[in-house]
C-alpha beads as a LAMMPS data file, in Angstrom:
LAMMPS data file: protein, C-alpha beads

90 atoms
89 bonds

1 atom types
1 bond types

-500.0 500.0 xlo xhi
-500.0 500.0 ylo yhi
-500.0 500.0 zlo zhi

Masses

1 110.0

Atoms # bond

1 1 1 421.842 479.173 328.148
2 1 1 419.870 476.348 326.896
3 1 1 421.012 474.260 324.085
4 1 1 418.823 472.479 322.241
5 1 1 419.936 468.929 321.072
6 1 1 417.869 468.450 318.265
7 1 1 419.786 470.968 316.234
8 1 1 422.981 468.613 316.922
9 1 1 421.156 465.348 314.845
10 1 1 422.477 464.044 311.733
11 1 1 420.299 464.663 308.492
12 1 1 421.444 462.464 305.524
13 1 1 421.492 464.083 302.467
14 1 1 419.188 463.466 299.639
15 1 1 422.176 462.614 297.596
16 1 1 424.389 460.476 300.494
17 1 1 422.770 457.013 298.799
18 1 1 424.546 457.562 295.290
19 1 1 427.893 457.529 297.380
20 1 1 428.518 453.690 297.350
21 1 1 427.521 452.715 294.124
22 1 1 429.844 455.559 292.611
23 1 1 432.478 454.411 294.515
24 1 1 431.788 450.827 293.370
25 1 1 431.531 451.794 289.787
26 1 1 434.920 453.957 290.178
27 1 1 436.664 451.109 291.494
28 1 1 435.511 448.221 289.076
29 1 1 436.617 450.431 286.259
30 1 1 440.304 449.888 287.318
31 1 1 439.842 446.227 286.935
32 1 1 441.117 445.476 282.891
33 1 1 443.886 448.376 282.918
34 1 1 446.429 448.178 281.004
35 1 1 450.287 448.267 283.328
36 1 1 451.002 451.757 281.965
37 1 1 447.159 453.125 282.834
38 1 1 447.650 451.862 286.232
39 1 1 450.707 453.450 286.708
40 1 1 449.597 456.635 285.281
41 1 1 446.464 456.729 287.466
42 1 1 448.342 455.737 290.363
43 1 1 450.837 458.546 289.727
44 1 1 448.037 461.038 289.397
45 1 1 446.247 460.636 292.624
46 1 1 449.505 460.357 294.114
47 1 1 450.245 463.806 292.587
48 1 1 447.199 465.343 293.115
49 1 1 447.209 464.600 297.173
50 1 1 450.642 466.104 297.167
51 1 1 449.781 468.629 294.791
52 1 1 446.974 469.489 297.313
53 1 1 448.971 469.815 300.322
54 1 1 451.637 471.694 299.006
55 1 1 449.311 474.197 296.859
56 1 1 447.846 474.933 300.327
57 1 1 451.074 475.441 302.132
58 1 1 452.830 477.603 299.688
59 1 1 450.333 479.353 297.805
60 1 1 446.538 478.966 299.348
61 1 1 444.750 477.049 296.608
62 1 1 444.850 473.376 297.018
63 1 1 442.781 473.022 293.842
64 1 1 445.459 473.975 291.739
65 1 1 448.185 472.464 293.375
66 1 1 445.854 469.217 292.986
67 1 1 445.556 469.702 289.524
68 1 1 449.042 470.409 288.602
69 1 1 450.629 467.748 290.990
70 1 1 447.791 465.315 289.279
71 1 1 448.974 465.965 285.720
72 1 1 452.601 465.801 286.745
73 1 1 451.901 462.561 288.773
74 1 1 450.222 460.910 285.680
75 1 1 452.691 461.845 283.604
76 1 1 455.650 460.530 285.146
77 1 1 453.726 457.377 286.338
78 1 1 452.844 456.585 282.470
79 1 1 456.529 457.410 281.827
80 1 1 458.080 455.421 284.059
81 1 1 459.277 452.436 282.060
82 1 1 461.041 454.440 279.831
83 1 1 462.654 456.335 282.485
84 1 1 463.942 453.027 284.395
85 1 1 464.924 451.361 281.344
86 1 1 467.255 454.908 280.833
87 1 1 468.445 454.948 283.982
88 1 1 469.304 451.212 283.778
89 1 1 471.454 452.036 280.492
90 1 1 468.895 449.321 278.260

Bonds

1 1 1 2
2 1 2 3
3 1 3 4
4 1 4 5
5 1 5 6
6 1 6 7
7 1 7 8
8 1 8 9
9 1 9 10
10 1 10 11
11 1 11 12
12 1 12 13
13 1 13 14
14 1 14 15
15 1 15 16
16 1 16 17
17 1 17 18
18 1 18 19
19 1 19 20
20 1 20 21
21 1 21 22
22 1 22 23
23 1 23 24
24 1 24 25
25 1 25 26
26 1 26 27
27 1 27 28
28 1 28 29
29 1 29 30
30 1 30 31
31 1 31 32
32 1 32 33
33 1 33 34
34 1 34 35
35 1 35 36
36 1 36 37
37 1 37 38
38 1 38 39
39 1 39 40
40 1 40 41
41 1 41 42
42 1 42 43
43 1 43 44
44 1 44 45
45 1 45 46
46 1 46 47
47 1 47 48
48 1 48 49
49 1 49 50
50 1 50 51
51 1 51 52
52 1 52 53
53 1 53 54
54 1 54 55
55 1 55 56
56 1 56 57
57 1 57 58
58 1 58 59
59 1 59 60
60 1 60 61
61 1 61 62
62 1 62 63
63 1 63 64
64 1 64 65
65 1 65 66
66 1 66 67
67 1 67 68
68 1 68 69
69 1 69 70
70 1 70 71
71 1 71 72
72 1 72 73
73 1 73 74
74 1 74 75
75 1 75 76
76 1 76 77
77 1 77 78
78 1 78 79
79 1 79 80
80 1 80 81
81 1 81 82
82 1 82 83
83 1 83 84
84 1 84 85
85 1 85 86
86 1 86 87
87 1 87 88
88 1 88 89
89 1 89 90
């Protein structure tokens, strides 16, 4: 059986050259954040990757364990001075 190589090539996608200037323009909008916003968006992503892996473990869909461990993550992240200044008895 013959296998032809061509079929193998890479083909960019029409759309592949927006890639880096979205990224760029996600990343510079991070730059004047407030502490709090940074935490909260830090806390999201972190939830959402979790969120991900453990909606696909336990129940299939890592979309809405993405979206649930997001808004938990951003929650607690834009929480969190409050919660260390109660845990530190201030």
């Amino acid at each position: 059986m013959k296998v032809n190589i061509r079929t193998w090539e890479h083909r960019p996608r029409k759309s592949s050259w927006l890639i880096i200037p979205l990224c760029v323009l996600a990343l510079s909008g991070c730059a004047n954040m407030s502490p709090t916003g940074q935490r909260a968006l830090s806390g999201g992503a972190i939830g959402a990757a979790g969120g991900a892996v453990l909606g696909t473990v336990a129940a299939g869909n890592p979309a809405v364990g993405a979206a649930v461990g997001g808004a938990v993550g951003a929650g607690v992240g834009a929480a969190l001075p409050k919660i260390e200044r109660t845990l530190n008895g201030n």
